[in-house]
PDB file of N, CA, C, O and CB in Angstrom:
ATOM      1  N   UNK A   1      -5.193   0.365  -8.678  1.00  0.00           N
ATOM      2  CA  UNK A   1      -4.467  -0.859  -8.963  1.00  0.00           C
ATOM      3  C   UNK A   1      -2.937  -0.660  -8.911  1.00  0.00           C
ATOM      4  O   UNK A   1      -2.146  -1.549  -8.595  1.00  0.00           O
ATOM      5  CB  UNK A   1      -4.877  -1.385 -10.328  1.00  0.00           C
ATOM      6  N   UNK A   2      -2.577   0.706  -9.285  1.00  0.00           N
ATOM      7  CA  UNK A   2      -1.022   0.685  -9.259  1.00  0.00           C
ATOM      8  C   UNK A   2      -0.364   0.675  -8.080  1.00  0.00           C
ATOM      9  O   UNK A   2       0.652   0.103  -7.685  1.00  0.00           O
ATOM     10  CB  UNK A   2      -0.481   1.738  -9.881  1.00  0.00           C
ATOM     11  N   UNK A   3      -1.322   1.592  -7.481  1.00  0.00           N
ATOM     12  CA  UNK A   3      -0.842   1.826  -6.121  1.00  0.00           C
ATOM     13  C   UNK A   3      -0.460   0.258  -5.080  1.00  0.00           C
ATOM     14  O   UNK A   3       0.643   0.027  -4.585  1.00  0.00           O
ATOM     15  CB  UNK A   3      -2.161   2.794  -5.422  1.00  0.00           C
ATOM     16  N   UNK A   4      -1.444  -0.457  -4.983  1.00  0.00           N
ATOM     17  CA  UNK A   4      -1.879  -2.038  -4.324  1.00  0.00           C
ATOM     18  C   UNK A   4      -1.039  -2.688  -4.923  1.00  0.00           C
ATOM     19  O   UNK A   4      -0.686  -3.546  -4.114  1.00  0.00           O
ATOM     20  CB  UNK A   4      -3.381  -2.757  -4.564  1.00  0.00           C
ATOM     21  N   UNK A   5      -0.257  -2.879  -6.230  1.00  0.00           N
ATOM     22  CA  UNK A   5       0.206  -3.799  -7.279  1.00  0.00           C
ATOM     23  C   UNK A   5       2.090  -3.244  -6.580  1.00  0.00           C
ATOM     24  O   UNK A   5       2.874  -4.071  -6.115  1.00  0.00           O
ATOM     25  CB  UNK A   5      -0.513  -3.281  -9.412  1.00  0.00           C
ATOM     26  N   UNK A   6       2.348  -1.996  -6.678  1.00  0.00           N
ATOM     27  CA  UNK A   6       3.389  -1.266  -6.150  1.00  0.00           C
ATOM     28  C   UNK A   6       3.642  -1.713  -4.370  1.00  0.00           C
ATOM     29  O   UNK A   6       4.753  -1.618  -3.848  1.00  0.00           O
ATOM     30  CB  UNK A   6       2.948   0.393  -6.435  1.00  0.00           C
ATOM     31  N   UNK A   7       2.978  -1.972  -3.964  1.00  0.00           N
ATOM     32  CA  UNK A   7       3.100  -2.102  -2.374  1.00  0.00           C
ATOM     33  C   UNK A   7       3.127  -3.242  -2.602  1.00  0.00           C
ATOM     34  O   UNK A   7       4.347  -3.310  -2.453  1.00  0.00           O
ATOM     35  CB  UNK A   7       2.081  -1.599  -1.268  1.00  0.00           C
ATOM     36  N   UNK A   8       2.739  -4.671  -2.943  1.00  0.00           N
ATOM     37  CA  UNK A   8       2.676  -5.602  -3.302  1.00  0.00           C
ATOM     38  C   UNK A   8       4.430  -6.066  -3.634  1.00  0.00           C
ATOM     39  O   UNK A   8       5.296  -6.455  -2.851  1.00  0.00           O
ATOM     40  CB  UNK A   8       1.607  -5.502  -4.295  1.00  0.00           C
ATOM     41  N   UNK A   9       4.463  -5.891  -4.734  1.00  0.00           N
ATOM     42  CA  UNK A   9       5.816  -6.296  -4.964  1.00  0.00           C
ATOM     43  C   UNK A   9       6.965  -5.742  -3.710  1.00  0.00           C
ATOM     44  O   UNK A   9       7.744  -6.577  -3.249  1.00  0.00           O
ATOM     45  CB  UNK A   9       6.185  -5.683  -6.480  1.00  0.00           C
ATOM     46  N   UNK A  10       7.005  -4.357  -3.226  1.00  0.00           N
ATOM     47  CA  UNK A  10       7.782  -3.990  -2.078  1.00  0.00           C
ATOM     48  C   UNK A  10       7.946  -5.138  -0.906  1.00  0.00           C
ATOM     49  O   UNK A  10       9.053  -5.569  -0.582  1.00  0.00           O
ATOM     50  CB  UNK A  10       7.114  -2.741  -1.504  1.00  0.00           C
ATOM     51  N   UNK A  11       7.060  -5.455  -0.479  1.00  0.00           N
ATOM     52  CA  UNK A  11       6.284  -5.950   0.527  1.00  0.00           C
ATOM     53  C   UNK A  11       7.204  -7.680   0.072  1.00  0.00           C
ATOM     54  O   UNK A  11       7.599  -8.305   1.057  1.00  0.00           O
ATOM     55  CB  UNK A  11       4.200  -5.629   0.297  1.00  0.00           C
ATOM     56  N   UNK A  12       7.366  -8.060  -0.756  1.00  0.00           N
ATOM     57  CA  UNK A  12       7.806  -9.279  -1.354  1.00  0.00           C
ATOM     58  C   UNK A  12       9.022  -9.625  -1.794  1.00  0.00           C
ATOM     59  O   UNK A  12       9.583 -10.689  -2.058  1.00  0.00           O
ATOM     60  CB  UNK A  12       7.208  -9.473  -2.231  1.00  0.00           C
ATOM     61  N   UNK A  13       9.488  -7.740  -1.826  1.00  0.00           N
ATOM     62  CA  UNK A  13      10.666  -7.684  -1.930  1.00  0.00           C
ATOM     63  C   UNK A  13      11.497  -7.956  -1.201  1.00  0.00           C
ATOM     64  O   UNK A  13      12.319  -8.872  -1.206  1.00  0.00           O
ATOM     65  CB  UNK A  13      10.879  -6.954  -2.169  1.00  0.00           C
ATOM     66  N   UNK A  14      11.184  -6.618  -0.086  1.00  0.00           N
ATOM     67  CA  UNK A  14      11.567  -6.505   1.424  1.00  0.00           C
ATOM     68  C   UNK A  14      11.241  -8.430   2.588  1.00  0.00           C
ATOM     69  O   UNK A  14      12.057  -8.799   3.433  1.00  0.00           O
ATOM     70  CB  UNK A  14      10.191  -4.854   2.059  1.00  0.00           C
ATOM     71  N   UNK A  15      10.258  -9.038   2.333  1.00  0.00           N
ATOM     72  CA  UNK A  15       9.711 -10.036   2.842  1.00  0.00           C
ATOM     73  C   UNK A  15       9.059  -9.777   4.451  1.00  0.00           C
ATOM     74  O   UNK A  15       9.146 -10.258   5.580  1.00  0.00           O
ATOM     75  CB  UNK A  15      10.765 -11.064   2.723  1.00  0.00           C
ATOM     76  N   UNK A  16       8.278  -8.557   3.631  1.00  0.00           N
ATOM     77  CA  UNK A  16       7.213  -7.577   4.919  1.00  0.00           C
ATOM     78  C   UNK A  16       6.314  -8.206   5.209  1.00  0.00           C
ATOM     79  O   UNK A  16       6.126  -9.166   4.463  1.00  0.00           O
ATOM     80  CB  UNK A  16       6.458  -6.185   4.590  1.00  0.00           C
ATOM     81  N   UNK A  17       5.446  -8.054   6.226  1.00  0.00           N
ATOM     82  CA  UNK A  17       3.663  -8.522   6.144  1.00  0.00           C
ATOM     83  C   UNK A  17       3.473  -7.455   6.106  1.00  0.00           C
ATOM     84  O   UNK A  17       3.084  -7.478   4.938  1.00  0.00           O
ATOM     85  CB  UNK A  17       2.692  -9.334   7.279  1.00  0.00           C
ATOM     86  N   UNK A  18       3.362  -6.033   6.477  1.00  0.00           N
ATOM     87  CA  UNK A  18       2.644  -4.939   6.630  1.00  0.00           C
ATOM     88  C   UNK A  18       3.125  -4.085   6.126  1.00  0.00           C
ATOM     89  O   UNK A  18       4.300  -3.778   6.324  1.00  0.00           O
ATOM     90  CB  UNK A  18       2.375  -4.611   7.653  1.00  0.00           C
ATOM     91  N   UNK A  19       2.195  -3.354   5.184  1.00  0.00           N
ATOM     92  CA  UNK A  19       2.661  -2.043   4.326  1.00  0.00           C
ATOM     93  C   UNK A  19       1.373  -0.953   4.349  1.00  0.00           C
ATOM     94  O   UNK A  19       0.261  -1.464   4.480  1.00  0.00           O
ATOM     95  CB  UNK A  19       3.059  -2.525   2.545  1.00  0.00           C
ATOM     96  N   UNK A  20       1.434   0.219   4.254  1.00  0.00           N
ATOM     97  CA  UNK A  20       0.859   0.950   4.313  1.00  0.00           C
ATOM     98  C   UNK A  20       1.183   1.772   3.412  1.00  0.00           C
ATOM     99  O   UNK A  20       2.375   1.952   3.160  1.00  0.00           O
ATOM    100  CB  UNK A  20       0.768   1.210   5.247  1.00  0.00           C
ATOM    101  N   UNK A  21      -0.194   2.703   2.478  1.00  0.00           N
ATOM    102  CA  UNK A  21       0.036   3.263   1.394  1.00  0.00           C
ATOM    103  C   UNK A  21      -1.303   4.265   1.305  1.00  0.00           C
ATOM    104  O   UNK A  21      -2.476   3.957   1.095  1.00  0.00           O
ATOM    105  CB  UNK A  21       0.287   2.182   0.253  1.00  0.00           C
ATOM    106  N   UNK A  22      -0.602   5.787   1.582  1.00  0.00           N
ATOM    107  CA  UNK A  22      -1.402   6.540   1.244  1.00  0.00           C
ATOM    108  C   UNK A  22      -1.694   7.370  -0.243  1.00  0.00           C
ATOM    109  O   UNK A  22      -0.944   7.239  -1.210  1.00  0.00           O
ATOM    110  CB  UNK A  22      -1.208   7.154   2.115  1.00  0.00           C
ATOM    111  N   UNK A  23      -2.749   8.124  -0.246  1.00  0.00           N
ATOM    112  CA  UNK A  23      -3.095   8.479  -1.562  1.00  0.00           C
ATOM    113  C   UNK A  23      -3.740  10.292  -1.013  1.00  0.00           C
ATOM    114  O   UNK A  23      -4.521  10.313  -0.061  1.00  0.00           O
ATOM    115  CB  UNK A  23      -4.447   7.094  -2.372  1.00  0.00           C
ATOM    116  N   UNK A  24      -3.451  11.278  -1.495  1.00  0.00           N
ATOM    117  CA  UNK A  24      -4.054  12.622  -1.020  1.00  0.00           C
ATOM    118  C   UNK A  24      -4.904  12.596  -2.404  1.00  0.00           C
ATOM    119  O   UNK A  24      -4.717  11.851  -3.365  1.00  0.00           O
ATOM    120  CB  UNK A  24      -2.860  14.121  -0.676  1.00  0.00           C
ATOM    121  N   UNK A  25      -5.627  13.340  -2.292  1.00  0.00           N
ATOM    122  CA  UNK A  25      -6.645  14.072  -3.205  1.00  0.00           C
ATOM    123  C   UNK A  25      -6.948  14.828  -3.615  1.00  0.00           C
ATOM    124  O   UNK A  25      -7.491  14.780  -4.719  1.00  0.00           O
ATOM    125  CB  UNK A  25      -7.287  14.161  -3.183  1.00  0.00           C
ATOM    126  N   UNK A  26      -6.755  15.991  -2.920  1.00  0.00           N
ATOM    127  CA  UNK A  26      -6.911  17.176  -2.456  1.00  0.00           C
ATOM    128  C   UNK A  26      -8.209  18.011  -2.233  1.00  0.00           C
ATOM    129  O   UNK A  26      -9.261  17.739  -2.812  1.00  0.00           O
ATOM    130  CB  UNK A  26      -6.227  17.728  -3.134  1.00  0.00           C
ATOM    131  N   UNK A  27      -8.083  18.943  -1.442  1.00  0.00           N
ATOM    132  CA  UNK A  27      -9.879  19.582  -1.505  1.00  0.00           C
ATOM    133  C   UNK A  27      -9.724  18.892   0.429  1.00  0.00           C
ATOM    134  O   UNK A  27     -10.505  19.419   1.222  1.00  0.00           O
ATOM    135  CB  UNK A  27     -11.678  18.298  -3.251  1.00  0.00           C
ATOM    136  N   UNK A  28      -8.966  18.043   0.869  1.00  0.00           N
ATOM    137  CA  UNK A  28      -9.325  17.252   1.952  1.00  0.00           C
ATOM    138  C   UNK A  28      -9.357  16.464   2.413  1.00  0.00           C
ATOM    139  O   UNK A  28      -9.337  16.168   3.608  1.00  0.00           O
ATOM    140  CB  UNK A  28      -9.797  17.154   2.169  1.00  0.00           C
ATOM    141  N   UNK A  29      -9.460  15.557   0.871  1.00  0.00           N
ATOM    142  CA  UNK A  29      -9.344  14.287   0.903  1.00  0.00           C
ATOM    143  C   UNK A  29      -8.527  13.738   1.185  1.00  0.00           C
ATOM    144  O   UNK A  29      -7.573  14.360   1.651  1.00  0.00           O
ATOM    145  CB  UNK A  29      -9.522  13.867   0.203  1.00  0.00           C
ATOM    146  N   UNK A  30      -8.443  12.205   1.053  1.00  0.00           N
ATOM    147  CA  UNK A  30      -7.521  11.165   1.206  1.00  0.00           C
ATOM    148  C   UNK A  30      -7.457  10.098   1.575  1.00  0.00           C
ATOM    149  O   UNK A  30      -7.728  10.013   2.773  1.00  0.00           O
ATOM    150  CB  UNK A  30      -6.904  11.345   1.628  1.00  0.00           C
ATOM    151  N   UNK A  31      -7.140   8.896   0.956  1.00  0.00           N
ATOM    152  CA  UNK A  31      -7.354   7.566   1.247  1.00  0.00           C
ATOM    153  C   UNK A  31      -6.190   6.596   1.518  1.00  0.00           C
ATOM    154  O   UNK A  31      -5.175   6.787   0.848  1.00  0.00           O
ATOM    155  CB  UNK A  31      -8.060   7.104   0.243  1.00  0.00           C
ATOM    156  N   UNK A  32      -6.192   5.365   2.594  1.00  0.00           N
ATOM    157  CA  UNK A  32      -4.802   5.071   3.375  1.00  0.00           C
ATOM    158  C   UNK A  32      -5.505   3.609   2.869  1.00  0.00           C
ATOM    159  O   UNK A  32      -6.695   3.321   2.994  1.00  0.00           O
ATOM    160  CB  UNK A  32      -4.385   5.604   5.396  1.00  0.00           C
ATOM    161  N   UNK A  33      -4.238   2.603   2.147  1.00  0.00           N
ATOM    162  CA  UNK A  33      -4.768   1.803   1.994  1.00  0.00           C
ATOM    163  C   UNK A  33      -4.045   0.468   2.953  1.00  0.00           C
ATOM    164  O   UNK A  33      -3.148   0.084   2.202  1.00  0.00           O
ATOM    165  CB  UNK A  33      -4.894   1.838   0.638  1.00  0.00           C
ATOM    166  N   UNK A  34      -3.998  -0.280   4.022  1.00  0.00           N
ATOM    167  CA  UNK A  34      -3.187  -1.457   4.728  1.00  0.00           C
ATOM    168  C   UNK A  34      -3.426  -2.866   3.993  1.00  0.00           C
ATOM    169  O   UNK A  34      -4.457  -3.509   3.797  1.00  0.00           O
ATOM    170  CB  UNK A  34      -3.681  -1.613   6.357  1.00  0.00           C
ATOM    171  N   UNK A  35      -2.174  -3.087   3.682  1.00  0.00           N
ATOM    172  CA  UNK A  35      -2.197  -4.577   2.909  1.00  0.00           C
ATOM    173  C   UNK A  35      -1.090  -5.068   3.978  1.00  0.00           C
ATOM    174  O   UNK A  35      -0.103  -4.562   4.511  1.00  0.00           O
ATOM    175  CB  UNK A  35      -1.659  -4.675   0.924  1.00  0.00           C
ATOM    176  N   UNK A  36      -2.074  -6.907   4.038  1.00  0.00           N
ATOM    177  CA  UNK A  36      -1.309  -7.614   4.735  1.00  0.00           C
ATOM    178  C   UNK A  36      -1.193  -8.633   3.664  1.00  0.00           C
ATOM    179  O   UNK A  36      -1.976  -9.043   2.808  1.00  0.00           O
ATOM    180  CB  UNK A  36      -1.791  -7.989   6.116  1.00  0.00           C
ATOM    181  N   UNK A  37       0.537  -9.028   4.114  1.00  0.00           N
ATOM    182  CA  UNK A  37       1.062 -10.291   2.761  1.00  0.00           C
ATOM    183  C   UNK A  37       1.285 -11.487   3.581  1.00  0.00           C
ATOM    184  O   UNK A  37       2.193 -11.576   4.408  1.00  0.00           O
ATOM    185  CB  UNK A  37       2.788  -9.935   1.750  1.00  0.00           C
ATOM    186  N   UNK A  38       0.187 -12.659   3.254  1.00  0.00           N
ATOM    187  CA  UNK A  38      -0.137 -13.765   3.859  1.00  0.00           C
ATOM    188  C   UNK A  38       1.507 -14.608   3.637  1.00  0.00           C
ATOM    189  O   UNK A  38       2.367 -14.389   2.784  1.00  0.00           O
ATOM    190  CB  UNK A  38      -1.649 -14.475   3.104  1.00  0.00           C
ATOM    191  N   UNK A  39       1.493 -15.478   4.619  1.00  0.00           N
ATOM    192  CA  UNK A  39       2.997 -16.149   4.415  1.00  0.00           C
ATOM    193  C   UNK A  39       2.794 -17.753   3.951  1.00  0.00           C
ATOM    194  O   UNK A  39       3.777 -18.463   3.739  1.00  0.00           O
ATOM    195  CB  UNK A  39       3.971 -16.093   6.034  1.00  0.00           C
TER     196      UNK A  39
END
């Protein structure tokens, strides 16, 4: 949630549609999350 909630406000800040936000894990992992901000 922080992560999505954090890109969110950027995204609204900036007056983006597209943000991208990764997350590592480690061990290998890792998850990329793409939010689009409807106009």
């Amino acid at each position: 949630p922080r992560l999505t909630g954090t890109m969110a406000r950027i995204l609204k800040e900036k007056n983006a549609r597209y943000g991208c936000a990764t997350l590592c894990g480690g061990g290998g992992q890792g998850a990329t999350t793409i939010i689009e901000r409807e106009k």
